[in-house]
Biopython code that builds the backbone (N, CA, C, O; Angstrom):
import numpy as np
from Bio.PDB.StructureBuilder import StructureBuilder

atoms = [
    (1, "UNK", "N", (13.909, -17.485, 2.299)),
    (1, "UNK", "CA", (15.076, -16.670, 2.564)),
    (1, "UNK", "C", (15.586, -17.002, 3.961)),
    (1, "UNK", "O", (14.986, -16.833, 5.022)),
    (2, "UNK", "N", (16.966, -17.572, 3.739)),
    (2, "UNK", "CA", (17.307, -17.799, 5.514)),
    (2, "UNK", "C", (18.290, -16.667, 5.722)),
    (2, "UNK", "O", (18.952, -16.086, 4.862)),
    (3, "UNK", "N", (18.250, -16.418, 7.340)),
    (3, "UNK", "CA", (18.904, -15.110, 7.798)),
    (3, "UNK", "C", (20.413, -15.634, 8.400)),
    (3, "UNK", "O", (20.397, -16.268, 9.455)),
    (4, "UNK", "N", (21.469, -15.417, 7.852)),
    (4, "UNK", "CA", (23.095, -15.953, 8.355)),
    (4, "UNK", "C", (22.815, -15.329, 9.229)),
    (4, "UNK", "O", (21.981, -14.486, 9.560)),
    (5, "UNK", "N", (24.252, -16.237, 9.880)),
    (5, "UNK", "CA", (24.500, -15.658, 11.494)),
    (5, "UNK", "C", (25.583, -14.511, 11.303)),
    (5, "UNK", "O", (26.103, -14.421, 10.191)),
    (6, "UNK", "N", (25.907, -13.754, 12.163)),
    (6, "UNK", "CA", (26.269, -12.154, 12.122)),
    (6, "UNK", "C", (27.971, -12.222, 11.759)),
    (6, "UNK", "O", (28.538, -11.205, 11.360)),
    (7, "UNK", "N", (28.629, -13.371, 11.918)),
    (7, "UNK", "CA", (29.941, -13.963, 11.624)),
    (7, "UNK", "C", (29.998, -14.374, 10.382)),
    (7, "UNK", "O", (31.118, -14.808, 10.112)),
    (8, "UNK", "N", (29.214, -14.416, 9.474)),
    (8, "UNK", "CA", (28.845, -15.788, 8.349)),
    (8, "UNK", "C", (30.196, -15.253, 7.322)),
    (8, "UNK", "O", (30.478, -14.062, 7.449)),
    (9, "UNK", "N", (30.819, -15.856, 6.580)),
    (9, "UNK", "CA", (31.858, -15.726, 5.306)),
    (9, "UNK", "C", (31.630, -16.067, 4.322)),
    (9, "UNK", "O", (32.443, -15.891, 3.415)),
    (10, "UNK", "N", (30.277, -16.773, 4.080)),
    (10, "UNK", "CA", (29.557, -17.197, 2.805)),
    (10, "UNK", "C", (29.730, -16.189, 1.497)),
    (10, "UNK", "O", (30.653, -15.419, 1.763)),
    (11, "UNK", "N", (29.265, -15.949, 0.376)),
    (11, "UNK", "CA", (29.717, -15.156, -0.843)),
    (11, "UNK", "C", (28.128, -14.416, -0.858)),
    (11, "UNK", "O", (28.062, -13.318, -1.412)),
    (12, "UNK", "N", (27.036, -14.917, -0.345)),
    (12, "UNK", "CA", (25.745, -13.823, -0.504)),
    (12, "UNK", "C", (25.914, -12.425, -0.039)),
    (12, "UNK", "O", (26.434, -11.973, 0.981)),
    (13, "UNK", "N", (25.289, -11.810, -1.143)),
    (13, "UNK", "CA", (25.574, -10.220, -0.721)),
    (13, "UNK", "C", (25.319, -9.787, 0.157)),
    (13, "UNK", "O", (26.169, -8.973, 0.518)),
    (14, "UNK", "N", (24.095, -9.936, 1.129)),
    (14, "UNK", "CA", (24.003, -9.499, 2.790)),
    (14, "UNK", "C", (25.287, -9.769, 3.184)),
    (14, "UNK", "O", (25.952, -8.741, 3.311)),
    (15, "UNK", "N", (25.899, -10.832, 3.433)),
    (15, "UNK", "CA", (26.498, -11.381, 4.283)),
    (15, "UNK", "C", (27.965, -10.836, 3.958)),
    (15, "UNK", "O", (28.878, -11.005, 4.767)),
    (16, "UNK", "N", (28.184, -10.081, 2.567)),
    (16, "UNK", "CA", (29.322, -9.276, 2.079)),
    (16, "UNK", "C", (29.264, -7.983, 2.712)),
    (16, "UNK", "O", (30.136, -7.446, 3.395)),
    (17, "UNK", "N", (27.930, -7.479, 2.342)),
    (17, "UNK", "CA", (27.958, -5.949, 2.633)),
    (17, "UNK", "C", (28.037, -5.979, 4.132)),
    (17, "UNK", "O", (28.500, -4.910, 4.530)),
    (18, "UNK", "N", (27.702, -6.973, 5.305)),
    (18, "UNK", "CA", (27.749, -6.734, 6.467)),
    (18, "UNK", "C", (29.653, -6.981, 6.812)),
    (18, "UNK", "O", (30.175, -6.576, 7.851)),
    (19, "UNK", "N", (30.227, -7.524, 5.980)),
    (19, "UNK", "CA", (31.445, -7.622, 6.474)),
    (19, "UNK", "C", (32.029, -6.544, 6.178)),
    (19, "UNK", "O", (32.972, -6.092, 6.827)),
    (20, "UNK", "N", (31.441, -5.912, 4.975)),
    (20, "UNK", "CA", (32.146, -4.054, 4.844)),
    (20, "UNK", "C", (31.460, -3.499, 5.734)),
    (20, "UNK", "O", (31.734, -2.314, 5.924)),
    (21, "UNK", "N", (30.684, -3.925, 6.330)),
    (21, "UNK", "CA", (30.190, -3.049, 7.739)),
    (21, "UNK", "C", (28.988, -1.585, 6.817)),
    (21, "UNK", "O", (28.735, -0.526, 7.391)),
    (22, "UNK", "N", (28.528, -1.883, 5.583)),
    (22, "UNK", "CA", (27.433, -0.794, 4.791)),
    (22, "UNK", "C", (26.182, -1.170, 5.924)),
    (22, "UNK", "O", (25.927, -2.249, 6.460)),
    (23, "UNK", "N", (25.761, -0.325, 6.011)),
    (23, "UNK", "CA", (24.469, 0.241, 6.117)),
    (23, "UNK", "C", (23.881, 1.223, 6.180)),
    (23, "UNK", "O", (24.243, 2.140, 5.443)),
    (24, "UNK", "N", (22.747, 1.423, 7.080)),
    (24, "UNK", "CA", (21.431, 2.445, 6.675)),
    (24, "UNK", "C", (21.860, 3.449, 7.477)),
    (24, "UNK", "O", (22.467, 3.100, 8.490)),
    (25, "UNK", "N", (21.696, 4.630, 7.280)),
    (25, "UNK", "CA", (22.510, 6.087, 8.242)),
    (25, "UNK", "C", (20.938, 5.641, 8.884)),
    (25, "UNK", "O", (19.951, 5.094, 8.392)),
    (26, "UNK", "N", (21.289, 6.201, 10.285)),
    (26, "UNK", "CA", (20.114, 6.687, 11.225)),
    (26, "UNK", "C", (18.997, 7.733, 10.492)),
    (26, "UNK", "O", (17.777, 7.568, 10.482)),
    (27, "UNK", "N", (19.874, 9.035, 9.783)),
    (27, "UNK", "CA", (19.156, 10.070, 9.459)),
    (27, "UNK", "C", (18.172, 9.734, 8.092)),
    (27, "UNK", "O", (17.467, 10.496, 7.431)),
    (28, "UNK", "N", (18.440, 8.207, 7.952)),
    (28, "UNK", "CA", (17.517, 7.561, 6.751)),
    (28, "UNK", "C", (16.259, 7.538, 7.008)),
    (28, "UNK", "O", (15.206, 7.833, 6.442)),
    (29, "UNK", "N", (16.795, 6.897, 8.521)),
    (29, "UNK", "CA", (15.571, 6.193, 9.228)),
    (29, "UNK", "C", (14.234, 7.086, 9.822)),
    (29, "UNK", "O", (14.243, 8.077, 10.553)),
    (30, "UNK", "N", (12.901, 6.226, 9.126)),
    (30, "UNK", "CA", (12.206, 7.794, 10.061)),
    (30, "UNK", "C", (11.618, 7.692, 12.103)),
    (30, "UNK", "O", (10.931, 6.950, 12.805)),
    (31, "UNK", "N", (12.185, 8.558, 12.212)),
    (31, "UNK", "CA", (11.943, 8.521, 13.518)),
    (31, "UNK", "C", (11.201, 9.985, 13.936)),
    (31, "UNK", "O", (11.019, 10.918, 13.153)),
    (32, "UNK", "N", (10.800, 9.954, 15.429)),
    (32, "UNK", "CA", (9.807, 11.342, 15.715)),
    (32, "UNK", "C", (11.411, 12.183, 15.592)),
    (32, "UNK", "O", (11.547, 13.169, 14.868)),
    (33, "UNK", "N", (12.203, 11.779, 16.170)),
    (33, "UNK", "CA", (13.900, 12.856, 17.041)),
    (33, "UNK", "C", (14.176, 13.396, 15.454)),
    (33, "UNK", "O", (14.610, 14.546, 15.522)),
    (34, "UNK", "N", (14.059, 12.920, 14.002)),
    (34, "UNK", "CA", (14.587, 13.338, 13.173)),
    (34, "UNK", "C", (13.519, 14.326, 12.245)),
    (34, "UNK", "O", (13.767, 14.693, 11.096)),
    (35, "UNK", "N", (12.398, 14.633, 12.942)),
    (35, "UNK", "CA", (11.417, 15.355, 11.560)),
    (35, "UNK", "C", (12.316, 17.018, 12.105)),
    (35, "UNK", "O", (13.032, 17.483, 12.992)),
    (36, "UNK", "N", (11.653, 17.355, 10.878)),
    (36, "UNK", "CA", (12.434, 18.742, 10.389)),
    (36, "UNK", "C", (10.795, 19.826, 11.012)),
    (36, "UNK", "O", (9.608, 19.531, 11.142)),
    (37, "UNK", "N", (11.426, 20.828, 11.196)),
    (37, "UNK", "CA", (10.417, 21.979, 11.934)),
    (37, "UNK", "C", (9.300, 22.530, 11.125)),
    (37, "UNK", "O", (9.646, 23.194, 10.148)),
    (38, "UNK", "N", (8.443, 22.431, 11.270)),
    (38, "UNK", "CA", (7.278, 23.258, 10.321)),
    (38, "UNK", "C", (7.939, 24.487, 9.503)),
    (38, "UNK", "O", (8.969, 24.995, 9.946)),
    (39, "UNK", "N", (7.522, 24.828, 8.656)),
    (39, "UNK", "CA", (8.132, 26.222, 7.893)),
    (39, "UNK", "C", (6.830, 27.195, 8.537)),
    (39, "UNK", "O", (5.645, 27.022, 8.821)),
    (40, "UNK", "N", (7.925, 28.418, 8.577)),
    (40, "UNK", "CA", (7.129, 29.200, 8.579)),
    (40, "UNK", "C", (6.103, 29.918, 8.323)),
    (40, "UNK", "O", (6.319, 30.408, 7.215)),
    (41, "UNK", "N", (5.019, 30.296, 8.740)),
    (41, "UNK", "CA", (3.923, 30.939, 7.451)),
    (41, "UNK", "C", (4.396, 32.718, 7.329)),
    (41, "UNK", "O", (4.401, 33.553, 8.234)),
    (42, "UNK", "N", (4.737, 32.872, 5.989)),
    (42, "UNK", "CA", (5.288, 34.200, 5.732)),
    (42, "UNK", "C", (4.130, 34.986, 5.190)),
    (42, "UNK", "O", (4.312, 36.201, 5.109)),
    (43, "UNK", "N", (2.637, 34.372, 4.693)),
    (43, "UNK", "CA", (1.770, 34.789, 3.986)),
    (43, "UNK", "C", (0.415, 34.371, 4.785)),
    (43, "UNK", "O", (-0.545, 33.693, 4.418)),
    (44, "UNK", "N", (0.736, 35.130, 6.204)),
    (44, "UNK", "CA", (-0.844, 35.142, 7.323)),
    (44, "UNK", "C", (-1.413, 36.531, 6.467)),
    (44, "UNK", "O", (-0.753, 37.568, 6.393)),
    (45, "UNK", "N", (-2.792, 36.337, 5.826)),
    (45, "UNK", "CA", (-3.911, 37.270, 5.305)),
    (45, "UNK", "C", (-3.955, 38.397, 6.353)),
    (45, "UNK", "O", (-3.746, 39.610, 6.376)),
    (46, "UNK", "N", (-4.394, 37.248, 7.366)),
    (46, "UNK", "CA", (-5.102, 38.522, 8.509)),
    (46, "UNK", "C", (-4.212, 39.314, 8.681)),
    (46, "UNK", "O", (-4.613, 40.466, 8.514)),
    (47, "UNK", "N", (-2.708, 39.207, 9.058)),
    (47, "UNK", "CA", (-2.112, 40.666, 9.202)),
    (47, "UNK", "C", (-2.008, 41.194, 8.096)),
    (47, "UNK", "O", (-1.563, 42.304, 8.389)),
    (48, "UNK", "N", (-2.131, 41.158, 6.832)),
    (48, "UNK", "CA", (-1.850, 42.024, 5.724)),
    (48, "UNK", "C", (-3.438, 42.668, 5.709)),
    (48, "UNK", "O", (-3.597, 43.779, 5.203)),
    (49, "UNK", "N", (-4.512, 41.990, 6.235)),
    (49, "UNK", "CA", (-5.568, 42.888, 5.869)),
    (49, "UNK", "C", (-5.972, 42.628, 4.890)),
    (49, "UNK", "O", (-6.802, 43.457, 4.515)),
    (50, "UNK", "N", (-5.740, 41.527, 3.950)),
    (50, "UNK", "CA", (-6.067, 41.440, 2.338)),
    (50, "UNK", "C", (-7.109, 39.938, 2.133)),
    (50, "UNK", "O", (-6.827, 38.875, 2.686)),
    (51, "UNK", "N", (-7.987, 40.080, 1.482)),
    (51, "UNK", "CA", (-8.585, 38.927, 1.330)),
    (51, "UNK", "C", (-8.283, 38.275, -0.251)),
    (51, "UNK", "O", (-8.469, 38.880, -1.307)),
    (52, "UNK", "N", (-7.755, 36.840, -0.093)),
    (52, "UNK", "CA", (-7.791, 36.292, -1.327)),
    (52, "UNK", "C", (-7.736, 34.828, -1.075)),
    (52, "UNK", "O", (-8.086, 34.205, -0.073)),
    (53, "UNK", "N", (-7.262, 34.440, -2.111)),
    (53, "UNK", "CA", (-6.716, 32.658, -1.979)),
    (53, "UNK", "C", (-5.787, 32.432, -2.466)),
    (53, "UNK", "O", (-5.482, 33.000, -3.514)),
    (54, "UNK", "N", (-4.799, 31.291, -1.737)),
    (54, "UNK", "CA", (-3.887, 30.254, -2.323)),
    (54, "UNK", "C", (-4.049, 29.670, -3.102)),
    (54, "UNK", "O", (-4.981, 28.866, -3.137)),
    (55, "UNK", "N", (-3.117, 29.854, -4.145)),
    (55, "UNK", "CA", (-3.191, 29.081, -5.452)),
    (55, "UNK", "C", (-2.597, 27.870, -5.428)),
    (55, "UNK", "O", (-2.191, 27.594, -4.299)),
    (56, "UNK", "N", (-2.384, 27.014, -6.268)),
    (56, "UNK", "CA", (-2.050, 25.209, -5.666)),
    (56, "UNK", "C", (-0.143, 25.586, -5.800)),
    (56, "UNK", "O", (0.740, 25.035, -5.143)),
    (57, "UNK", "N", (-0.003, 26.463, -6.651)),
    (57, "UNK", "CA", (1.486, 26.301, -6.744)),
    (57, "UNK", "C", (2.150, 27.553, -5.934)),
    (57, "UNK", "O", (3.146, 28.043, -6.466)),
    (58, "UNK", "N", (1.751, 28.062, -4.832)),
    (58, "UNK", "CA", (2.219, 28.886, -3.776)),
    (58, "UNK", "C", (1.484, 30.205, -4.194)),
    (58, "UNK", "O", (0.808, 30.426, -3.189)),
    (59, "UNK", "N", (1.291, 30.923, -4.828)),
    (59, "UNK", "CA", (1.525, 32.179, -5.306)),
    (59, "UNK", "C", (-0.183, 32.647, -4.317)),
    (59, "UNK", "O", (-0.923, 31.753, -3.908)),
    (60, "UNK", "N", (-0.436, 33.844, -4.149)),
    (60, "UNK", "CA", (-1.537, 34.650, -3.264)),
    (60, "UNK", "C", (-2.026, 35.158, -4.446)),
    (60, "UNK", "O", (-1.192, 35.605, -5.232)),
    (61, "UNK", "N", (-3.301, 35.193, -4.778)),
    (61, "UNK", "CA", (-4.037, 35.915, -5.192)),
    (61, "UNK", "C", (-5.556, 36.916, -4.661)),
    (61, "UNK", "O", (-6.622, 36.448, -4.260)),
    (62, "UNK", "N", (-5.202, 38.321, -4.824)),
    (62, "UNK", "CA", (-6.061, 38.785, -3.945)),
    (62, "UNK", "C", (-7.643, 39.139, -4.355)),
    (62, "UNK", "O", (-7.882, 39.349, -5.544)),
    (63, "UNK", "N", (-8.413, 39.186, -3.655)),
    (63, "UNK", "CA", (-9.879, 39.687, -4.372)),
    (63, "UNK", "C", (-9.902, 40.998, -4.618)),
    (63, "UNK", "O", (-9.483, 41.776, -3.761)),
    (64, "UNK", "N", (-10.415, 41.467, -5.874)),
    (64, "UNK", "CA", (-9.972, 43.144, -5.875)),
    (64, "UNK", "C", (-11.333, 43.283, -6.212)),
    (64, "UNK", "O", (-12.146, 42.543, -6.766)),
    (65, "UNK", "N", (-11.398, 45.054, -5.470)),
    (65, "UNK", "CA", (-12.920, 45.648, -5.450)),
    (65, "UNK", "C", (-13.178, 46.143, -6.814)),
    (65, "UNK", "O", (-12.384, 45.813, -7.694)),
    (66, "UNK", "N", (-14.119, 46.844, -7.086)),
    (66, "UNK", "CA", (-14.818, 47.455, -8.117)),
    (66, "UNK", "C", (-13.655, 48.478, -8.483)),
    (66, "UNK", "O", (-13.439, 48.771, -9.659)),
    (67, "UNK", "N", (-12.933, 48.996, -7.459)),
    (67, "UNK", "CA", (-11.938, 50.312, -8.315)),
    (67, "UNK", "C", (-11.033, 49.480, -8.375)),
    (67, "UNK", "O", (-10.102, 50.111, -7.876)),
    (68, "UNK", "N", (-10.464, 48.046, -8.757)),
    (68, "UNK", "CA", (-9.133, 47.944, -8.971)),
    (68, "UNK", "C", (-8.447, 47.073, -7.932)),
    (68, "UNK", "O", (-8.036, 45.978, -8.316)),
    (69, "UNK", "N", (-8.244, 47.487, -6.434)),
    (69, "UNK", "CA", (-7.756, 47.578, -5.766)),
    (69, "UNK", "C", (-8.139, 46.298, -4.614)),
    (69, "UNK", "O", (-9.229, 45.787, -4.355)),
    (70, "UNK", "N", (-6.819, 46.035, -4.077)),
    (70, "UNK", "CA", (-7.296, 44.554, -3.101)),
    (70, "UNK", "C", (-8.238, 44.814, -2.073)),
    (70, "UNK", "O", (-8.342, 45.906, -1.513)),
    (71, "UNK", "N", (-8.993, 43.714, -1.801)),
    (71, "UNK", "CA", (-10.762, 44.182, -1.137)),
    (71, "UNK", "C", (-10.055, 43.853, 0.335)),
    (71, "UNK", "O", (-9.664, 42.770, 0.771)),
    (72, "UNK", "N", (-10.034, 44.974, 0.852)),
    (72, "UNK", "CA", (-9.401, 44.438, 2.615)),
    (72, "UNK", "C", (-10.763, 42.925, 3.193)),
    (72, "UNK", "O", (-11.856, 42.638, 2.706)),
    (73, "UNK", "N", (-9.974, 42.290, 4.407)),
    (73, "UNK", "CA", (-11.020, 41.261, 4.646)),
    (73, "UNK", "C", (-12.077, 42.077, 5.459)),
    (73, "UNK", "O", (-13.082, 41.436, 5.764)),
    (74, "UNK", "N", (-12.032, 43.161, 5.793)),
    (74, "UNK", "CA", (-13.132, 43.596, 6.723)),
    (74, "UNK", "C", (-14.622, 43.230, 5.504)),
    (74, "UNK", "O", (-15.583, 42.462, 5.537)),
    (75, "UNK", "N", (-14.141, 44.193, 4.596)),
    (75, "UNK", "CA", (-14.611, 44.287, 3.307)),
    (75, "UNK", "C", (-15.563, 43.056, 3.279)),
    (75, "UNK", "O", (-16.742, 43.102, 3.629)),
    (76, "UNK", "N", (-14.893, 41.911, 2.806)),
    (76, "UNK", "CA", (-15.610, 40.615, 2.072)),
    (76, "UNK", "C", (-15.904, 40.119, 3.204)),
    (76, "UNK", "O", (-17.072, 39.742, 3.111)),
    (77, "UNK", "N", (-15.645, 39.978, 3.874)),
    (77, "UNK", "CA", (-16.643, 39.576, 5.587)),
    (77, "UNK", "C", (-18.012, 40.028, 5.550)),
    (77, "UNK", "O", (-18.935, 39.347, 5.997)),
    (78, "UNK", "N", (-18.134, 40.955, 5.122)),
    (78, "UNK", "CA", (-19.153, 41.756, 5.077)),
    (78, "UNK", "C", (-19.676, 41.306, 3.886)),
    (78, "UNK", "O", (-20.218, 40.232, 4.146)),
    (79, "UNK", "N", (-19.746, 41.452, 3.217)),
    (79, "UNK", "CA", (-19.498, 40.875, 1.751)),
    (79, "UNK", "C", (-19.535, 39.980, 0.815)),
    (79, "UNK", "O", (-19.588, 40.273, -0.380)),
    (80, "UNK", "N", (-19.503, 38.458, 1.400)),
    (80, "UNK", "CA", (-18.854, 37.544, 1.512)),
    (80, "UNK", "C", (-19.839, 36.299, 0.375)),
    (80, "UNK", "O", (-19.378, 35.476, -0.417)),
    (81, "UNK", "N", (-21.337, 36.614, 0.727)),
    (81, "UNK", "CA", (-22.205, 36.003, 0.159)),
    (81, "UNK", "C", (-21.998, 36.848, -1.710)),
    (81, "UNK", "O", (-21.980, 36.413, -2.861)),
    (82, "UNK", "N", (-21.933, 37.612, -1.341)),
    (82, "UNK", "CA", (-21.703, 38.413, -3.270)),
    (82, "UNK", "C", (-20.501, 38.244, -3.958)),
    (82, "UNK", "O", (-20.399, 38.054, -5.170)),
    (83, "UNK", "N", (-19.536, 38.323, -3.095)),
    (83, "UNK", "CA", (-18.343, 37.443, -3.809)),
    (83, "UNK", "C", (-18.265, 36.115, -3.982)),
    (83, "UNK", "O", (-17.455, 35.770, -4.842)),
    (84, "UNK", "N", (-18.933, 35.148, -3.359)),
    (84, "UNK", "CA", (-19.571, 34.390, -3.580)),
    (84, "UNK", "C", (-20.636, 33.763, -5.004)),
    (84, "UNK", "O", (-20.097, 33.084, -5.878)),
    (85, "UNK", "N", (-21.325, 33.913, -5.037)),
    (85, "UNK", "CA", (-21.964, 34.482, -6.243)),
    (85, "UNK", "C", (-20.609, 34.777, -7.478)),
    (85, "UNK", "O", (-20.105, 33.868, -8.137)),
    (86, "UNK", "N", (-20.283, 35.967, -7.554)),
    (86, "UNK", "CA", (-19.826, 36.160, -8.672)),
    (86, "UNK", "C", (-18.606, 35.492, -8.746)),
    (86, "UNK", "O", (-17.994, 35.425, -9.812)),
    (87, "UNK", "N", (-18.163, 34.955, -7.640)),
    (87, "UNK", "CA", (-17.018, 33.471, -8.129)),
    (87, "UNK", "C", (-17.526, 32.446, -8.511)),
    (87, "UNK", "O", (-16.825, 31.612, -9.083)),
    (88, "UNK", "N", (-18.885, 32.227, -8.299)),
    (88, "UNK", "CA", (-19.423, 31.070, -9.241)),
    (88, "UNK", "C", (-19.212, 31.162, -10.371)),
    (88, "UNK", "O", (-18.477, 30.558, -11.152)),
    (89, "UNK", "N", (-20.295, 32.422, -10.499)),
    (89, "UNK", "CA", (-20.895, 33.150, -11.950)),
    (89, "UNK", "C", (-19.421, 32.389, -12.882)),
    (89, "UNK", "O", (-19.461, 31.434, -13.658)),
    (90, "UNK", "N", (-18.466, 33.039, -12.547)),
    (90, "UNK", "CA", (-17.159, 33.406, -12.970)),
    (90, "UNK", "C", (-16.606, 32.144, -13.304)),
    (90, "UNK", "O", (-16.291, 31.973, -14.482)),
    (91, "UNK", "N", (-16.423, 31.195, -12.457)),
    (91, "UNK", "CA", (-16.031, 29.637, -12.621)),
    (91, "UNK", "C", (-16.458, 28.917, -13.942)),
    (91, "UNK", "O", (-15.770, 28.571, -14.902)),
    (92, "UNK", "N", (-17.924, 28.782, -13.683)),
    (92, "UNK", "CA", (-19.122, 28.235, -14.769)),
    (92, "UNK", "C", (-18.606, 28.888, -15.788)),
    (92, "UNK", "O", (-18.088, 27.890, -16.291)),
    (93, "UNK", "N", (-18.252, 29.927, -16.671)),
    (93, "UNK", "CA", (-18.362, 30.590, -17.716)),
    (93, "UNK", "C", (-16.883, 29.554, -18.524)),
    (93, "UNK", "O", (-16.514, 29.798, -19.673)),
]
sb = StructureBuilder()
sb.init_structure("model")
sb.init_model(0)
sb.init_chain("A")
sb.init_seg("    ")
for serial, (resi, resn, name, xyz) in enumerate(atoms, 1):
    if name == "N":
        sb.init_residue(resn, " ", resi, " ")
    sb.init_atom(name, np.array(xyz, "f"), 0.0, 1.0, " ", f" {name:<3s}", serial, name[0])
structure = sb.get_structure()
């Protein structure tokens, strides 16, 4: 592949599209000046107080106690080895 000179009038398509003056937008290009800002985290546990996990397709699911109800993290901190356990148990089946 040879590279024309920046004047060239030849019929190869580089050498067309540079005479329409096409090319690559900057904002194509990746550079550090163009990354986009972290997103926000709208779903921090610790301030809600709730212990669970992220599911692969966004959604929160929480650990709920014996009555029903979401197990605060103080809770499964404490806890932590028995929920443990019965998320195995639970997996395996």
């Amino acid at each position: 592949m040879t590279v024309h000179a920046f004047g060239c009038g030849c019929s190869a398509y580089a050498c067309k599209l540079r005479r329409k003056s096409v090319a690559i937008s900057s904002k194509a290009m990746p550079t550090r000046h163009n990354r986009k800002p972290p997103a926000p985290h709208t779903n921090n546990n610790w301030e809600k107080g709730v212990a669970g996990e992220n599911r692969g397709h966004g959604t929160f699911m929480p650990y709920l106690g014996k009555d029903g109800k979401p197990l605060p993290i103080k809770q499964k901190s404490e806890a932590e080895r028995k929920v443990k356990t019965l998320r195995d148990k639970l997996k395996s089946q």
